[in-house]
Each structure stands twice: as C-alpha cells, then as structure tokens.
C-alpha positions as CSV (number, residue, x, y, z in Angstrom):
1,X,0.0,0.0,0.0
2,X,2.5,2.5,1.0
3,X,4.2,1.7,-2.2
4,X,0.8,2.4,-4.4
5,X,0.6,5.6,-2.6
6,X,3.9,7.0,-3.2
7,X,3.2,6.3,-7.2
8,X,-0.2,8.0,-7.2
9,X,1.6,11.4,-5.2
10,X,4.6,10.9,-7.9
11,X,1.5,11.4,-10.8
12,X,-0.2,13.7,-8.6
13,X,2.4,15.8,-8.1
14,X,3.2,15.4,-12.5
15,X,-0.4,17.3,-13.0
16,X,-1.3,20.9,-13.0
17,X,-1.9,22.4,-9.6
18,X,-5.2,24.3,-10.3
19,X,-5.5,26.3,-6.7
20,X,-1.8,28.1,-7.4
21,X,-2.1,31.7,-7.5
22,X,-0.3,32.1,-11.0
23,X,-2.1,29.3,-12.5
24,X,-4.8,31.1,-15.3
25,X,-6.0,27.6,-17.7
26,X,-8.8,25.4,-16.7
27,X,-11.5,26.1,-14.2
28,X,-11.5,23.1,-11.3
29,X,-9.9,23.8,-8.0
30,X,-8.4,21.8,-5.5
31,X,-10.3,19.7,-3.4
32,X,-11.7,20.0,-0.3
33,X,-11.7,17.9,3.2
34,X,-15.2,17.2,3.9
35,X,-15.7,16.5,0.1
36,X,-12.9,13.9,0.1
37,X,-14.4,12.2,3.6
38,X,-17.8,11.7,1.7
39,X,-16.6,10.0,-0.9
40,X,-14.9,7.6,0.9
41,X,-18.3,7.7,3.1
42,X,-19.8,6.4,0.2
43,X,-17.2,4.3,-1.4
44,X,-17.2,2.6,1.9
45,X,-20.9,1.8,2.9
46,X,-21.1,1.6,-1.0
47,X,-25.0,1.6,-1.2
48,X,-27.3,1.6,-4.0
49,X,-29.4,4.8,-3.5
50,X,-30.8,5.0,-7.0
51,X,-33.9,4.3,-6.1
52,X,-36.6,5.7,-3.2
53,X,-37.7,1.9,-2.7
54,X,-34.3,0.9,-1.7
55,X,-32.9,3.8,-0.1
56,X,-35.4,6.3,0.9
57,X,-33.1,8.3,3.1
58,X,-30.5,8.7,0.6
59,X,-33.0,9.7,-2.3
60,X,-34.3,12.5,0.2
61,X,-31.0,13.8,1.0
62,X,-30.5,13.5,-3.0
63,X,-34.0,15.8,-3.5
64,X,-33.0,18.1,-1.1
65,X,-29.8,19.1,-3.1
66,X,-31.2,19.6,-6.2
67,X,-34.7,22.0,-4.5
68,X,-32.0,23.8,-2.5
69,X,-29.8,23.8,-6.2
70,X,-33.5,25.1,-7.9
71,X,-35.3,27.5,-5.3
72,X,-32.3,29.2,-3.0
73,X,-29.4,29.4,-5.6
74,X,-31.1,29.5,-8.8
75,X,-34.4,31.3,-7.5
76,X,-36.5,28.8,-9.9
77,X,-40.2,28.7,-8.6
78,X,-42.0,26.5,-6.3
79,X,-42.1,22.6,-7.8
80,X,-38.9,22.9,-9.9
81,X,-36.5,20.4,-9.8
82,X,-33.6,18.6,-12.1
83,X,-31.4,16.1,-12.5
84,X,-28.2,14.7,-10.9
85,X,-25.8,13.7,-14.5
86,X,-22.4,12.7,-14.7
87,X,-21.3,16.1,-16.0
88,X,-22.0,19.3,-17.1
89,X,-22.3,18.0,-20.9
90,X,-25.1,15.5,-19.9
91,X,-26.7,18.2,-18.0
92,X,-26.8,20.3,-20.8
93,X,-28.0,16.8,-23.2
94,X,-31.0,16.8,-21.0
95,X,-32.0,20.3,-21.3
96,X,-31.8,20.0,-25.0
97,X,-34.1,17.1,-25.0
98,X,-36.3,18.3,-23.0
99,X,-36.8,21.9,-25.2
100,X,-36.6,19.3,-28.0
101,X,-39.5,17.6,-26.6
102,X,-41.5,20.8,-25.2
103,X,-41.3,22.8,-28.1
104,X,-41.1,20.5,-31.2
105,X,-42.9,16.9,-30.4
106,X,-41.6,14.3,-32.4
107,X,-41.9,16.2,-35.4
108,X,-37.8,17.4,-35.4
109,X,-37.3,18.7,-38.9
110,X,-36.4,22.6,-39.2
111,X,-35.5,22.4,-35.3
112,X,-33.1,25.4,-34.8
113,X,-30.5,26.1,-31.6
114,X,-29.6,29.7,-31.2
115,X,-26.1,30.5,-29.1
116,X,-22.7,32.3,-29.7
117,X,-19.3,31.4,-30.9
118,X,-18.1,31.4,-26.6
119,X,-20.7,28.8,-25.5
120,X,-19.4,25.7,-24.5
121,X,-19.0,23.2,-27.2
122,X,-21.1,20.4,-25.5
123,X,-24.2,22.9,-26.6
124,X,-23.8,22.0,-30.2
125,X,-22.7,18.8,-29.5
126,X,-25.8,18.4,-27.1
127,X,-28.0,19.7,-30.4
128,X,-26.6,17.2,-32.5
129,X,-27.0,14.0,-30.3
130,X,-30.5,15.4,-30.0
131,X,-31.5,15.1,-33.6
132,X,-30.9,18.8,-34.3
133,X,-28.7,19.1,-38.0
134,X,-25.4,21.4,-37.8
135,X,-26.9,23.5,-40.6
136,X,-30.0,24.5,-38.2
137,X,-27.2,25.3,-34.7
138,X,-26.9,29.3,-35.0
139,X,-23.9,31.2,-33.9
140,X,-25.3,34.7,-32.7
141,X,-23.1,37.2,-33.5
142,X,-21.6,39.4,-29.9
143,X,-21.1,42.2,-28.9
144,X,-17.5,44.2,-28.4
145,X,-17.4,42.8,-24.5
146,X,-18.2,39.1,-26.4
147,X,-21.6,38.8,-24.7
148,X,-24.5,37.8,-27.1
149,X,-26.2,40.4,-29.0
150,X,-29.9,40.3,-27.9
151,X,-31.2,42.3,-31.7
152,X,-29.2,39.6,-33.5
153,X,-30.5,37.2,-31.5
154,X,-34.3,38.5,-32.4
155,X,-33.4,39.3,-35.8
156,X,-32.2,35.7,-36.3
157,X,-34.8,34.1,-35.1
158,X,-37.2,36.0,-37.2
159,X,-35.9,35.3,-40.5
160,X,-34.9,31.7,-40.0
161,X,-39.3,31.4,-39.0
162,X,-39.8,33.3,-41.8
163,X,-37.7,31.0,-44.0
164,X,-40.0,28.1,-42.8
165,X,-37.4,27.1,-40.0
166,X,-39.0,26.2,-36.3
167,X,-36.7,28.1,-33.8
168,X,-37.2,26.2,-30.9
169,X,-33.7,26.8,-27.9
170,X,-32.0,29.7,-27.2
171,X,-28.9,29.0,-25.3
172,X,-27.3,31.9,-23.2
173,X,-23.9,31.3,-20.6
174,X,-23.7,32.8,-17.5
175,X,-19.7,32.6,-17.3
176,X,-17.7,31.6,-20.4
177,X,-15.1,29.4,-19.9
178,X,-12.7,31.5,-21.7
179,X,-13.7,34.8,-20.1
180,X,-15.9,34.2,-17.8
181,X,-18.6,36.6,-19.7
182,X,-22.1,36.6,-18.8
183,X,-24.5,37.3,-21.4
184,X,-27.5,39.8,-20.8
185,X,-29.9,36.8,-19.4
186,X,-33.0,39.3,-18.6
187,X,-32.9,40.6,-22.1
188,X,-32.7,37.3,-23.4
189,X,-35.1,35.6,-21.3
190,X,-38.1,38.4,-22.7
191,X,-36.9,37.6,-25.9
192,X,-37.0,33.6,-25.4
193,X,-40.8,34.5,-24.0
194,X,-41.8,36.7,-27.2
195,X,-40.7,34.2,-29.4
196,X,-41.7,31.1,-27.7
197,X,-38.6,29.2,-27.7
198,X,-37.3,27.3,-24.5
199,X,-34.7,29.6,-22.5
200,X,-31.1,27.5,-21.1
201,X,-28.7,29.4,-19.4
202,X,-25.2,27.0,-18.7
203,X,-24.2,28.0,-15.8
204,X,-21.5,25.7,-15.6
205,X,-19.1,27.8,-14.6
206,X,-20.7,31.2,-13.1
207,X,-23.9,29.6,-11.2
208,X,-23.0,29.5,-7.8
209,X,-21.8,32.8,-7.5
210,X,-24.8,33.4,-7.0
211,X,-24.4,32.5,-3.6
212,X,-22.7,36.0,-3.4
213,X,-24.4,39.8,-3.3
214,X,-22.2,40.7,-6.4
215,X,-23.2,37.4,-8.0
216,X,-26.5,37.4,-7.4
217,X,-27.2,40.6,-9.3
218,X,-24.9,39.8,-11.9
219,X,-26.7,36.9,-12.7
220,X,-30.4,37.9,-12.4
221,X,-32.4,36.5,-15.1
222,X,-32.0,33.0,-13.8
223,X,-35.8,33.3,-12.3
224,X,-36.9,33.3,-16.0
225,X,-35.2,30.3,-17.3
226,X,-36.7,27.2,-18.2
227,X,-33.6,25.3,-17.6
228,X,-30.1,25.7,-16.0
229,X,-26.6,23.6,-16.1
230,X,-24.8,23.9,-12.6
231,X,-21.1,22.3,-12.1
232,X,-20.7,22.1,-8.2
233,X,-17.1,20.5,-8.7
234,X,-15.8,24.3,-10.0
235,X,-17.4,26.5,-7.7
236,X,-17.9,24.7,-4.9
237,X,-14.7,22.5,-5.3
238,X,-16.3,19.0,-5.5
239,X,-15.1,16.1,-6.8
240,X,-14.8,15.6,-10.3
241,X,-14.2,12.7,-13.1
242,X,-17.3,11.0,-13.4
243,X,-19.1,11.8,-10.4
244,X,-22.7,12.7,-10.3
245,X,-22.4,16.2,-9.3
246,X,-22.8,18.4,-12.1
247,X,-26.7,19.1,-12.1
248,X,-29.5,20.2,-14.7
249,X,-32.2,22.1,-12.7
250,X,-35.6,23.5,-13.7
251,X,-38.9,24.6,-14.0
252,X,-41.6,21.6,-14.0
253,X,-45.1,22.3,-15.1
C-alpha cells in the first residue's frame, strides 16, 4: 500500500496544480476535506441509493440538493426540480431534450439552436445528439465585450421562422469558460418569452456565485429560465471525473 501511494503522489504531483495563485488555464480547484471524507463515506458503505424503494433516506437527502440547487441558488419557482448527471455535458443533453420535446414533439425537422461562438461546445454537440442538424445550430453574432447580442439574436430568429425554420432553444452562458462573460440573461429571457422558444442558461461555470451579493445581481435572469446547467465541482470544489455532481435544474409544469 504505502508503495501504491507513493506512485499516485509521484502522478499527482506530475499534474497541473489548479489552486496556485499564478495558475490562469482550466477552471477546477483543488479539493476540499469534507468533500474527500464523503466520498470515501460512500465508497465505503457503498450503497445503491438510485432508487426511493431501496434507499429512501439517501433519495431524500439527493432531493433536497437539487430544491435547494433550484429555489435558494437559482431562484427557480415552487415545484422545480432537475437532474443529478455525470457532467455538465449530460446536463446540458437533458436540457436539450427536454426543449426538443417541449417545443417540437416528435416532429424534429427545421428544429433550430440559437447560441454564440463562446458557448461551451457540449451545446452543439448536445444539439446534434438530440436530432438537431449542424446546418439549423446558430452562432449569434456578440457584442465588443463578447456577450451575445440580444437584436441579432431576435433578428435571427425571425428570418430563420420566416424562412420556414421552427426556432425552438435559445442557449445563453452565464460565465464563459474563456472569459468568464455573462450574457445579458434578462434581455434574453423576454426575448426567449416573445418568441416562444425554451430559454437555457449554462451556468457551468458562473452559477454559484450566486451565492454572493455581487453574484446574485450579476446573474439575475436565472428566475426566467426554463432550464439551467450547474457544475458544483468548479465553484464549490467537489469532486470531479465521473461523479454525479454536475446538475441540470428546472422549472416543472
């Protein structure tokens, strides 16, 4: 054993340290204590808590996340909820099915994705796997401090409707990952509502700050969205690499 664990501190030790002050590429920090002690909670009772039926006390604790994730960070309504994934791109797939399924049936021809050229690249991939051809993703053009242009945005949608097109996702990020830019969510969100098109924000990156009093009014518009990607392992430092912690959250009719 003591042999294993020199090795792994040898790799560790090989990788980028994420929590140094000069370090400015990827987003993840270091981990934390208390996160590190529930894992190997879990890892060591190693119970199957998939399932209310099985393990109602751990499917509570699981709903009680994702309405505190929903109501107190994201300020979604009463009855919201979401989805625990095994990342941020799967949180993002399941938003896109479920506009997919909201807004265009099973009728999926002339489908059309609205987002910009900073938006993470699991939203077109997220498009694609959902039926959605590359032709009908749309990269709205930005403005000079690279948020996305809320005219364009309109003005896009119009034309491709015009053109016979059924616009049915606008997809706005509330952090970039190369800038950390918000786009102008309230603008967007009346626009979304005018137009009838289902309004995801991927908050990947930026959603917990609004935790903060800064954050929390640079992020307003989350109240009007109809669905929201969270990644606890950035913000909040969890574990990453395949655990279930990066959630989808939203409104439920």
């Amino acid at each position: 054993m003591n042999a294993l664990l020199a090795r792994l501190d040898e790799a560790a030790d090989c990788a980028l340290e994420t929590a140094g002050p000069g370090h400015l590429a990827y987003i993840p920090g270091s981990g934390l204590y208390s996160a590190a002690l529930a894992e190997f909670y879990n890892r060591a009772v190693n119970r199957y808590g998939g399932l209310a039926s099985v393990a109602p006390d751990l499917a509570a604790l699981e709903e009680s996340v994702i309405r505190w994730m929903a109501r107190d960070v994201c300020g979604l309504p009463e009855g919201s909820g979401g989805l625990l994934t095994s990342g941020g791109s799967m949180a993002t797939f399941s938003a896109t099915v479920a506009a997919r399924h909201d807004k265009l049936g099973e009728e999926l021809a002339g489908g059309t994705v609205y987002t910009t050229a900073f938006a993470h690249h699991s939203v077109a991939k997220a498009a694609r796997l959902a039926g959605i051809r590359a032709a009908h993703i749309r990269t709205v053009p930005h403005t000079p401090d690279l948020r996305m242009d809320p005219e364009a945005a309109a003005a896009m949608i119009r034309s491709d409707r015009h053109a016979g097109l059924r616009p049915f996702l606008l997809v706005a990020t509330a952090g970039t990952t190369d800038t950390g830019t918000v786009d102008p969510l309230p603008q967007l969100a009346d626009l979304a509502r005018r137009e009838d098109v289902w309004f995801h924000i991927d908050a990947a990156y930026g959603g917990f700050f609004r935790l903060t009093a800064r954050g929390s009014e640079r992020l307003a518009g989350f109240e009007e969205a109809d669905s929201i990607t969270l990644d606890p392992h950035k913000t909040l430092f969890m574990p990453r690499d395949g655990d279930p912690l990066d959630q989808g959250v939203g409104q439920v009719e």
